[in-house]
Each structure stands twice: as structure tokens, then as C-alpha cells.
MARBA-3410 file (N, C-alpha, C, O; in Angstrom, 1 decimal):
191
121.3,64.4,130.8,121.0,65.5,129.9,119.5,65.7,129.8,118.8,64.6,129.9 ~ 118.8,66.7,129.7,118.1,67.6,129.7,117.5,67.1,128.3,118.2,66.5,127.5 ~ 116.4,67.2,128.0,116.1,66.8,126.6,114.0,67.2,126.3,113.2,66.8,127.1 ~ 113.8,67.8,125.3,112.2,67.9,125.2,111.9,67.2,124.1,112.8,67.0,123.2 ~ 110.7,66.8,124.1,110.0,66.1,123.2,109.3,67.1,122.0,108.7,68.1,122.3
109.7,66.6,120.4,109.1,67.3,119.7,108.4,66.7,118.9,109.2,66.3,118.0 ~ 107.1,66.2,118.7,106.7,65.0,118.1,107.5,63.7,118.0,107.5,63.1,119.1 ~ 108.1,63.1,117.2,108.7,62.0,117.1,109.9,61.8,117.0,110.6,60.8,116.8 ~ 110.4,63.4,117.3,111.8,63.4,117.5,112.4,64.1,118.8,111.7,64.9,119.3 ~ 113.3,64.0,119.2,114.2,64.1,120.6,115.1,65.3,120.2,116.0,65.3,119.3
114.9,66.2,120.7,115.9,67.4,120.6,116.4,67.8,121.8,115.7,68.4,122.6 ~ 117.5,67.5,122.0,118.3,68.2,123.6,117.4,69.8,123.7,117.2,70.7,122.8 ~ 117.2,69.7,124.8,116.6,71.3,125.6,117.3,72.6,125.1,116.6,73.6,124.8 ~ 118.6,72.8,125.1,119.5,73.8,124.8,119.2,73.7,122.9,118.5,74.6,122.5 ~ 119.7,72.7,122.1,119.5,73.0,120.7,118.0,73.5,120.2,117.9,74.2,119.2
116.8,72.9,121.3,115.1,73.6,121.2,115.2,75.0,121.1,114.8,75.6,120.1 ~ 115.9,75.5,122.1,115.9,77.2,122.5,116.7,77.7,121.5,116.4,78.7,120.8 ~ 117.8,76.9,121.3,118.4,78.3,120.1,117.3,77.8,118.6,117.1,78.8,117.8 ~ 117.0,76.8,118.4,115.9,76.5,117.0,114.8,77.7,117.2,114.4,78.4,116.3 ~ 114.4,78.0,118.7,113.2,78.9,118.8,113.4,80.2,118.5,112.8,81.0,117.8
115.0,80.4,119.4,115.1,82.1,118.9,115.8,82.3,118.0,115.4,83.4,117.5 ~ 116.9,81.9,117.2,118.0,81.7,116.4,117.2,81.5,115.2,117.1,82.4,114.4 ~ 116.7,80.7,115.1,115.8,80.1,113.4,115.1,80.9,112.8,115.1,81.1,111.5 ~ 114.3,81.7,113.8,113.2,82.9,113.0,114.5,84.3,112.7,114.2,85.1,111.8 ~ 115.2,84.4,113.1,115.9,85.7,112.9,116.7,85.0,111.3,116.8,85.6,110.2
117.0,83.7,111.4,117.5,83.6,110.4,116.7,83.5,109.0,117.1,83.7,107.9 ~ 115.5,83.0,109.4,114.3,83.1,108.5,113.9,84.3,107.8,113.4,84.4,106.7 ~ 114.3,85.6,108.8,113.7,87.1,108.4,115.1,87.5,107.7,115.0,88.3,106.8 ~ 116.4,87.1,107.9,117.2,87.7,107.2,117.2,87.1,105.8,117.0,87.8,104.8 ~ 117.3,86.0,105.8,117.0,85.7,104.1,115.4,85.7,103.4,114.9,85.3,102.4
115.1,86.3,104.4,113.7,87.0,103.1,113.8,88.0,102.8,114.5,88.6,103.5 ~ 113.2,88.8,101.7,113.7,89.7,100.9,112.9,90.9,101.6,111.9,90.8,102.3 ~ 113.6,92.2,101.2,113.2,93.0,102.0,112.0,93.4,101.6,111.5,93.1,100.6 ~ 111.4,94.4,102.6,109.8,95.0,102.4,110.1,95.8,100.8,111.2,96.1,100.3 ~ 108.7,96.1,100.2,109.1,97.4,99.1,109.2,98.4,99.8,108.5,98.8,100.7
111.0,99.2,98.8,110.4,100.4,99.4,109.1,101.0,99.5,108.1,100.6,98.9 ~ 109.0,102.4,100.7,107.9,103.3,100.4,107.7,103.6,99.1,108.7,103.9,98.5 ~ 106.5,103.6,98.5,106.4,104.0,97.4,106.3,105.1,97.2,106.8,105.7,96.3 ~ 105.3,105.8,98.3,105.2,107.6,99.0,106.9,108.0,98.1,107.1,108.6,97.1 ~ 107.7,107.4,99.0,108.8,108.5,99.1,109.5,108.3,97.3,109.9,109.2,96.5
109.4,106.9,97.2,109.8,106.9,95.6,109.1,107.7,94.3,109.6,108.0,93.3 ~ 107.7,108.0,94.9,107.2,109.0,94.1,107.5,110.2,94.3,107.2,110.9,93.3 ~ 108.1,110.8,95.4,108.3,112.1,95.3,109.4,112.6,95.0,109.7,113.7,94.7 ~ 110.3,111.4,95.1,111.6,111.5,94.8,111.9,111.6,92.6,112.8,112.0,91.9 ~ 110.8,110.9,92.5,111.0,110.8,91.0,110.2,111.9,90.6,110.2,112.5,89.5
109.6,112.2,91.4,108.9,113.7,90.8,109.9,114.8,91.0,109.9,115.9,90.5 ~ 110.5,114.4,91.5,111.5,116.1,91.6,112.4,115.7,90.6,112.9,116.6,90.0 ~ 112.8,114.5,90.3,113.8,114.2,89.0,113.1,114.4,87.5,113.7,114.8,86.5 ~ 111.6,114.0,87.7,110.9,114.5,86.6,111.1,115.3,84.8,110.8,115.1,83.7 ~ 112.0,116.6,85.8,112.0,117.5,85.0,113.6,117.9,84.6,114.6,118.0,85.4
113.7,118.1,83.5,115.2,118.2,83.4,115.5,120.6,83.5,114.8,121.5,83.9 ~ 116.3,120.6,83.2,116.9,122.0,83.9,115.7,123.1,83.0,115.2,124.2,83.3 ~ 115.7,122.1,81.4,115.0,123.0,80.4,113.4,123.0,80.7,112.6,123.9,80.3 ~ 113.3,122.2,81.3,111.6,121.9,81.9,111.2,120.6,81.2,110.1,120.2,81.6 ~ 111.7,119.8,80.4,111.4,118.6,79.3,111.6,117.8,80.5,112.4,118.1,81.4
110.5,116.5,80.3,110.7,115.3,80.9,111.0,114.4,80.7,110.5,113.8,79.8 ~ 112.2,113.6,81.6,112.7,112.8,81.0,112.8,111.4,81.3,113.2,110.7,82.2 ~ 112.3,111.3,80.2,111.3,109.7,79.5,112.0,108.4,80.9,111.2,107.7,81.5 ~ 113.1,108.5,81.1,113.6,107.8,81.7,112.8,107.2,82.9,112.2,106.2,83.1 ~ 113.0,108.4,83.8,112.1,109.1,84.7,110.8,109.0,84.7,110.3,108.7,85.7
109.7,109.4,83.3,108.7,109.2,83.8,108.3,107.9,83.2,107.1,107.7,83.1 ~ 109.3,106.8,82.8,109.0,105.4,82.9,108.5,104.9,84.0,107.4,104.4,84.1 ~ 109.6,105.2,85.2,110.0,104.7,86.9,108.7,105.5,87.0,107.8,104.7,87.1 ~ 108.3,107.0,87.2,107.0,107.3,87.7,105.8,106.9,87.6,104.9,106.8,88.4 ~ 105.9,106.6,86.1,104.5,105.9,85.7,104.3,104.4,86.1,103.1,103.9,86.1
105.2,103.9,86.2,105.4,102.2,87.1,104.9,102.5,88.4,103.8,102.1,88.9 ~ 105.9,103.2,89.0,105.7,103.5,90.8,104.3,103.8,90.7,103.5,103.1,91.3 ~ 103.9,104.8,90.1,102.5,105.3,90.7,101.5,104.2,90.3,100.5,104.2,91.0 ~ 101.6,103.2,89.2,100.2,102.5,89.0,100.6,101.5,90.2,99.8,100.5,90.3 ~ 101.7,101.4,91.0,101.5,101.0,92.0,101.0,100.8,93.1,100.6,99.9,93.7
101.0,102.0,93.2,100.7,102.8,94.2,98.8,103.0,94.2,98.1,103.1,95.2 ~ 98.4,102.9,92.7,97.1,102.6,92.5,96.2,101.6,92.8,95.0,101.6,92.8 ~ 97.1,100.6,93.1,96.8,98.9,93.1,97.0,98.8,94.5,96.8,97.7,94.9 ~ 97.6,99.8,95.3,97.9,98.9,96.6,97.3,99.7,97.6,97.0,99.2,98.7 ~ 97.0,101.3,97.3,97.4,102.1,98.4,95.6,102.2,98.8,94.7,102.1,98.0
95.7,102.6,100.3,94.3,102.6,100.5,94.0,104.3,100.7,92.8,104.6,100.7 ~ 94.7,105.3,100.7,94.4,106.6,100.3,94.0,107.1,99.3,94.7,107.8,98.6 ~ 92.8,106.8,99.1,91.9,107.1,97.7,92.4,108.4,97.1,92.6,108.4,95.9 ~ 92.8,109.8,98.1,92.9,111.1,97.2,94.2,110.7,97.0,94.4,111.2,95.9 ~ 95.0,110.3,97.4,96.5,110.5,97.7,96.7,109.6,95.7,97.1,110.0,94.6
96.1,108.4,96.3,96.5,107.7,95.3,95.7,108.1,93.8,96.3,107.6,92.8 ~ 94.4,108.9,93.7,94.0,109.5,92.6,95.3,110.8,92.4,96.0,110.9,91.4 ~ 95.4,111.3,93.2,96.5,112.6,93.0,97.7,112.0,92.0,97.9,112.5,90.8 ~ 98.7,110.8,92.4,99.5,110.0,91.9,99.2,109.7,90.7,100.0,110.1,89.9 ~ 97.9,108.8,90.2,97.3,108.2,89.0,96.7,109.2,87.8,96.4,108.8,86.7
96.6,110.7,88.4,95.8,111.7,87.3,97.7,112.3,86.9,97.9,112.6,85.7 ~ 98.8,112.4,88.0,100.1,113.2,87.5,100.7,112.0,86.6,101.3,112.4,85.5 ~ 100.7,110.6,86.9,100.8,109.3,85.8,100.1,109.4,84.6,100.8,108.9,83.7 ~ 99.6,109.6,84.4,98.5,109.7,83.3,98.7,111.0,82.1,98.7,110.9,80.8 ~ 99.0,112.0,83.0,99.7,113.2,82.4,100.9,113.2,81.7,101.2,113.7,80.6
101.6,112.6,82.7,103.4,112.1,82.4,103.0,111.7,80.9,102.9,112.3,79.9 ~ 102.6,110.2,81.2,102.0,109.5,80.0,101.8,110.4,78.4,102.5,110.4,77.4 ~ 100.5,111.2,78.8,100.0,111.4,77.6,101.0,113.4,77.2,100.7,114.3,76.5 ~ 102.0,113.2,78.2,102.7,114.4,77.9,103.8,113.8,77.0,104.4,114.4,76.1 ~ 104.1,112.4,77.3,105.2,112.1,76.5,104.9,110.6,75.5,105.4,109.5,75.4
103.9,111.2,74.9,103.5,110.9,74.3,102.4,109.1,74.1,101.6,108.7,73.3 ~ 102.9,108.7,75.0,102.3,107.2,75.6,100.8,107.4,75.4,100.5,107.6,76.6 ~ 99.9,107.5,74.9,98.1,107.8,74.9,97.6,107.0,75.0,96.4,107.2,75.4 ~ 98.1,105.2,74.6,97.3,104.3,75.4,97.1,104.1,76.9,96.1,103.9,77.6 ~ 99.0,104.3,77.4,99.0,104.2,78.7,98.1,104.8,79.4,97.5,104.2,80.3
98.1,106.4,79.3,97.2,107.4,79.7,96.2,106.7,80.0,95.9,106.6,81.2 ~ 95.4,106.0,78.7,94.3,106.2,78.9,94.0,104.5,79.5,92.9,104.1,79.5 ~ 95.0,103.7,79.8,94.6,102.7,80.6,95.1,103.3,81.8,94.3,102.7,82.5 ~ 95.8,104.1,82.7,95.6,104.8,83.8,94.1,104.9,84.3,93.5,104.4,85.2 ~ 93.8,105.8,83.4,92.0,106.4,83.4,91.1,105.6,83.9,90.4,105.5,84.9
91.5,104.8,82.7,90.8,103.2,83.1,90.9,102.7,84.7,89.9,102.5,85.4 ~ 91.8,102.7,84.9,92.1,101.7,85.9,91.3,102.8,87.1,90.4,102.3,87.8 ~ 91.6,104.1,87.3,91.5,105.0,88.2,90.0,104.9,88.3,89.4,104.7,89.4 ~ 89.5,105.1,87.2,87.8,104.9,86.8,87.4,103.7,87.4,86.4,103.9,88.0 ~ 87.9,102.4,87.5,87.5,100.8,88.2,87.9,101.2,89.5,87.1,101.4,90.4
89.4,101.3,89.6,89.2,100.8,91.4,88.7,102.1,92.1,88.6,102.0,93.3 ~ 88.2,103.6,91.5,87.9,104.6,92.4,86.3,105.2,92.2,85.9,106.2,92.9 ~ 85.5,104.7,91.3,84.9,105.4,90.7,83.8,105.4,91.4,82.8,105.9,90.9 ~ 83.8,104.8,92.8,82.6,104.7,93.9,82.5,106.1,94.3,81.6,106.6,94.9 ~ 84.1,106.9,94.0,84.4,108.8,94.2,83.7,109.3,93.1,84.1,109.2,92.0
82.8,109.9,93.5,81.9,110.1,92.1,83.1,111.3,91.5,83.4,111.1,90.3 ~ 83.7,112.2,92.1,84.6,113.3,91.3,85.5,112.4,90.8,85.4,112.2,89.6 ~ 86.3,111.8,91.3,87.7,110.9,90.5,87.0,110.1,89.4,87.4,110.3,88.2 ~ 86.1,109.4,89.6,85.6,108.7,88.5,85.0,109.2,87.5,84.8,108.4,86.5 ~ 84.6,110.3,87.4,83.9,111.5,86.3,85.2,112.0,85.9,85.5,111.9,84.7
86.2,112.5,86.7,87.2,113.1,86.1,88.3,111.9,85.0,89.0,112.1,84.0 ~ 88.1,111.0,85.6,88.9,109.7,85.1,88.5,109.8,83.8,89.3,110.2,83.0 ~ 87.1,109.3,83.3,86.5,109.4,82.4,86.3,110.8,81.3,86.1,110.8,80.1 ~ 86.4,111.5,81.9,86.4,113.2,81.1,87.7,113.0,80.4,87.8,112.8,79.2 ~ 88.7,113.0,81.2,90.2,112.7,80.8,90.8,112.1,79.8,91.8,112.4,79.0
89.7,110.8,79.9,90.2,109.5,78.9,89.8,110.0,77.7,90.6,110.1,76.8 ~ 88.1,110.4,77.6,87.4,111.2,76.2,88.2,112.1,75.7,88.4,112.1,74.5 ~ 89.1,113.3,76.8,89.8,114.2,76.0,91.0,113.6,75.3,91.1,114.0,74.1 ~ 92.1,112.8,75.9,93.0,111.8,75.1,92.7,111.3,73.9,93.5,111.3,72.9 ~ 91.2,110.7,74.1,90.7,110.1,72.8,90.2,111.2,71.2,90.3,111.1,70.0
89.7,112.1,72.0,89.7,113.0,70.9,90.5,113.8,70.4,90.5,114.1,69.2 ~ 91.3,114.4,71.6,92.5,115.4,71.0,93.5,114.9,71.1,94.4,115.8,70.9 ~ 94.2,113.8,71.3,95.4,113.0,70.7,95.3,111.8,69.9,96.3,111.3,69.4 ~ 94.1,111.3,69.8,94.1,109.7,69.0,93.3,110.0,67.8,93.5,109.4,66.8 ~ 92.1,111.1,67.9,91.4,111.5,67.2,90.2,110.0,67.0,90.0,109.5,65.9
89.7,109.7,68.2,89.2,108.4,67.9,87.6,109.3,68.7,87.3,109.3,69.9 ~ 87.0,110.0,67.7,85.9,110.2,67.6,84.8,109.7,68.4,84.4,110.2,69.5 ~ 84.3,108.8,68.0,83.1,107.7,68.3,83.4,107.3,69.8,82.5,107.5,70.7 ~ 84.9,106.7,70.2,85.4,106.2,71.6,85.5,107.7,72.3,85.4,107.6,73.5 ~ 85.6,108.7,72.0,85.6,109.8,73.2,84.3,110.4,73.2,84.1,111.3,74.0
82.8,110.1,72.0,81.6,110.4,72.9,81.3,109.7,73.4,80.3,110.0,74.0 ~ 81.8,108.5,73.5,81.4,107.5,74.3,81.5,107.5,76.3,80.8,107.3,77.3 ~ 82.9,107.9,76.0,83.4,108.2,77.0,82.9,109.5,78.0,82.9,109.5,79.3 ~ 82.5,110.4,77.2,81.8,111.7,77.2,80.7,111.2,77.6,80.7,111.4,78.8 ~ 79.4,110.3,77.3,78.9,110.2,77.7,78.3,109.3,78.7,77.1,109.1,79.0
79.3,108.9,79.2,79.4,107.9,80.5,79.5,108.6,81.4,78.6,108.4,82.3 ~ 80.4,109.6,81.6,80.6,111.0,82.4,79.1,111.3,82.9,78.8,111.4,84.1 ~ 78.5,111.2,82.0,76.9,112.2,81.7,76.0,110.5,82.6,75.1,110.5,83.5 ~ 76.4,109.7,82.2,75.4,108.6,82.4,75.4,107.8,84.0,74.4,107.5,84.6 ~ 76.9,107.7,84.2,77.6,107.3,85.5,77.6,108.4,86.6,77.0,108.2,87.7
78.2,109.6,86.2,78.2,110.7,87.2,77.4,111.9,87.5,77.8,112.8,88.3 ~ 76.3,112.0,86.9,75.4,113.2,86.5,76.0,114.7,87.2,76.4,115.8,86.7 ~ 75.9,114.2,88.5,75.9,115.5,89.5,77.3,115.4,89.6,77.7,116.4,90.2 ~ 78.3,114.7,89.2,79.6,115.3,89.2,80.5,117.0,88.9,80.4,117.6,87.8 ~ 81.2,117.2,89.6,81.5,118.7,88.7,81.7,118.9,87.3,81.3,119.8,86.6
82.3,118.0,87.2,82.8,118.1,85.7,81.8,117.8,84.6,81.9,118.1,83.4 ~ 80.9,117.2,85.3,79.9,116.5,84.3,79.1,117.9,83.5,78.6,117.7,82.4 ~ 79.1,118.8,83.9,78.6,120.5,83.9,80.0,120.7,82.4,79.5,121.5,81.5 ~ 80.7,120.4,82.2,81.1,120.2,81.3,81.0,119.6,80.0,81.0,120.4,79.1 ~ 81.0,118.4,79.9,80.6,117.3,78.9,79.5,118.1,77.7,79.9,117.9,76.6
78.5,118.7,77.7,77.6,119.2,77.0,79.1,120.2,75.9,79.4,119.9,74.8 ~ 79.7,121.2,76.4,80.3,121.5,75.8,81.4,120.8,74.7,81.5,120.8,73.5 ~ 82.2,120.3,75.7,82.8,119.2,75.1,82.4,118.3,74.0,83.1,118.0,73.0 ~ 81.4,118.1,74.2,80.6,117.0,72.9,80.3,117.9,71.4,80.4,117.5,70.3 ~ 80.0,119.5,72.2,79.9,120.0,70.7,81.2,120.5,69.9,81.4,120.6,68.7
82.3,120.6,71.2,83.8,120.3,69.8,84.3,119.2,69.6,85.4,119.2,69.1 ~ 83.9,118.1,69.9,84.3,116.8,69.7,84.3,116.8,68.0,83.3,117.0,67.3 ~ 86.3,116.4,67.7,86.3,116.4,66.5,86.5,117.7,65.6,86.9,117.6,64.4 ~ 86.4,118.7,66.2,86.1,119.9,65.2,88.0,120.5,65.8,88.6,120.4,66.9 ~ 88.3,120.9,64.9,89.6,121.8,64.6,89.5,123.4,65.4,88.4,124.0,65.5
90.8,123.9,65.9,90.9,124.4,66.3,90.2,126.3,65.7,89.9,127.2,66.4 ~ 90.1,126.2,64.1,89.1,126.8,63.6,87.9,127.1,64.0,87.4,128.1,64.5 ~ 87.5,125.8,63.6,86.4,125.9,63.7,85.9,125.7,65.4,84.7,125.5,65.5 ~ 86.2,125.7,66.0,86.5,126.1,67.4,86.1,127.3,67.7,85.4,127.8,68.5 ~ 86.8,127.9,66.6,87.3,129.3,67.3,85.9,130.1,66.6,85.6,131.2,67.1
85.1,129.7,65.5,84.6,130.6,64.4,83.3,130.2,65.6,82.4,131.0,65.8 ~ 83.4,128.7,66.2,81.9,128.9,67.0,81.5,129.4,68.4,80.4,129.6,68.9 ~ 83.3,129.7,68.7,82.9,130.9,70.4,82.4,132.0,69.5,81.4,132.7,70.0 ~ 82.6,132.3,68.6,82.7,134.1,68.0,81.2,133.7,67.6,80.6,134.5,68.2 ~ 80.5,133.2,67.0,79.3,133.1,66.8,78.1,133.0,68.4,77.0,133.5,68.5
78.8,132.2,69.1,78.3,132.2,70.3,78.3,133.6,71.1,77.7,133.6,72.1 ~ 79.0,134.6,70.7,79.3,135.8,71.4,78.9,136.2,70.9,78.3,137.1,71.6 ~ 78.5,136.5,69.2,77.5,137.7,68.9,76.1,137.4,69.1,75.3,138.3,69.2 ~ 75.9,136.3,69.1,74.0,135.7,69.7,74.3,136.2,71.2,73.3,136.5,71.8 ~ 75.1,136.2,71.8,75.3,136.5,73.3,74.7,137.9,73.4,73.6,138.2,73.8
75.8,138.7,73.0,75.9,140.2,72.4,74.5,141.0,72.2,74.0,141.9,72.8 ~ 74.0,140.2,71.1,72.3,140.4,70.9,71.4,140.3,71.5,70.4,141.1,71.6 ~ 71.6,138.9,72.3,70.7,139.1,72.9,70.5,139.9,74.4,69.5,139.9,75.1 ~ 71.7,140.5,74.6,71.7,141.1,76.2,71.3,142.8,75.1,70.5,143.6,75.7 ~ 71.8,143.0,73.8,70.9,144.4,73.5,69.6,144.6,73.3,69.2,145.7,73.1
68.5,143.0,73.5,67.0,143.1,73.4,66.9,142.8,74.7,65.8,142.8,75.2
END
């Protein structure tokens, strides 16, 4: 008989070959399978998203908001995976979640924010959550002005000056300071 040496043990030649090709197949079947695509799990939950009345349902954007901060942590397509993390975020603070949102933001703002646009918008985003849903004042000029400090030349950043002067102010008074801003406008294009 036929026989190879395996270190300190003696294995017939024939039981070597099936250990070599036989063993790894059985190795890969009992390991668990790859993750799904997550690609397709998000698009798939995005078309479930919405129910017939247009309301989202919470169920649904649990699974979406899971899948996508996944997708945040793993995926190396920076737009793809900001595109995922700004519709997560939304989900979030559409149904009512405003911390999650704004730990989205967070997270999108750390691992992307070397994109000067994603990381300005990340941050814009978070300030607006903080001011017009938590009403947390102080934490969305802060925010606001990180925008201003971190991204200067960002697009959005051309915003923030505005934003800071309704930070806090009611939809009134909102409204009484465009109308003031239009008649100084008004005037001054009549001199």
C-alpha cells in the first residue's frame, strides 16, 4: 500500500486526496453564508418603504435604517453610501427617531467628512434636527457653526449665515422678518 507522510502521522495516499479535496468543500458548506447584497436589500426596502397612503412603515424603515448604517460602515462608494445615510436619516427623523437621525449625521460627518459637500451637509442636517425638532438651541449653533468652521467653501455653507438668524425663532416670527427684509429690499432698489 501506497502511503504519504504527514508530519508524525501516516495517512494512506487515497484518504490524503479525498482530506485535500473533500475537507474544504465541507469546510465551506458549514460556514455560514456571505451577507446578503446590501445594494439590493436597500432597494428592495425602499420600494416597501411606503405604504399605498404614502405613510411609512415604521416596520420597514427599522430594516432600512439598520441596512443602510450598514452599508455606511462597510461600503467603499462614498456617494452611493452618503446617498443611503442622508435617505436613513430622513426615514429616521420622518418618523420621528431624532436622535437616530442625528447619530446618522454623526456617523456620515466621521467616516465622510474628508467630502467636503457630505460632511457640511451632514452637519447642516444635524443643526436643523437639533433646532426644528429637539429645539436644542445652543447644540444646533454649534453645529451651524462647524459647517462655517470645518467647511467654509462648501455649498451649503452659503447658507448657515441665514439659518443662524432663525435659529430658535417661530414660524411668525420668521415670517414678520422676510417681510421686513423685503421692504428694506423694496427701498432700497427705489433709491
Amino acid at each position: 500500500m501506497d502511503y504519504s507522510k504527514t508530519g508524525s502521522m501516516t495517512i494512506p495516499a487515497p484518504a490524503a486526496l479525498l482530506f485535500l479535496f473533500v475537507f474544504p468543500g465541507l469546510i465551506a458548506c458549514s460556514q455560514p453564508e456571505h451577507k446578503p447584497d446590501l445594494r439590493a436589500q436597500l432597494e428592495s426596502l425602499d420600494k416597501q418603504l411606503l405604504d399605498s397612503a404614502g405613510h411609512i412603515r415604521r416596520t420597514v424603515a427599522g430594516q432600512y435604517i439598520q441596512t443602510a448604517s450598514q452599508w455606511i460602515e462597510t461600503a467603499r462608494d462614498t456617494a452611493r453610501a452618503a446617498k443611503y445615510g442622508f435617505q436613513a436619516a430622513d426615514v429616521a427623523r420622518n418618523t420621528g427617531d431624532f436622535d437616530k437621525a442625528i447619530a446618522i449625521y454623526d456617523r456620515l460627518e466621521q467616516r465622510f467628512g474628508a467630502h467636503r459637500d457630505i460632511g457640511a451637509k451632514a452637519l447642516f442636517a444635524k443643526a436643523f434636527v437639533l433646532d426644528n425638532n429637539l429645539k436644542q438651541i445652543d447644540r444646533a449653533r454649534q453645529a451651524y457653526q462647524a459647517v462655517l468652521d470645518k467647511y467654509p467653501d462648501a455649498a451649503i455653507a452659503r447658507q448657515v449665515p441665514a439659518a443662524l438668524q432663525a435659529l430658535g425663532k417661530s414660524e411668525e416670527e420668521l415670517l414678520k422678518m422676510l417681510k421686513e427684509k423685503s421692504r428694506a429690499s423694496l427701498k432700497d432698489a427705489h433709491h
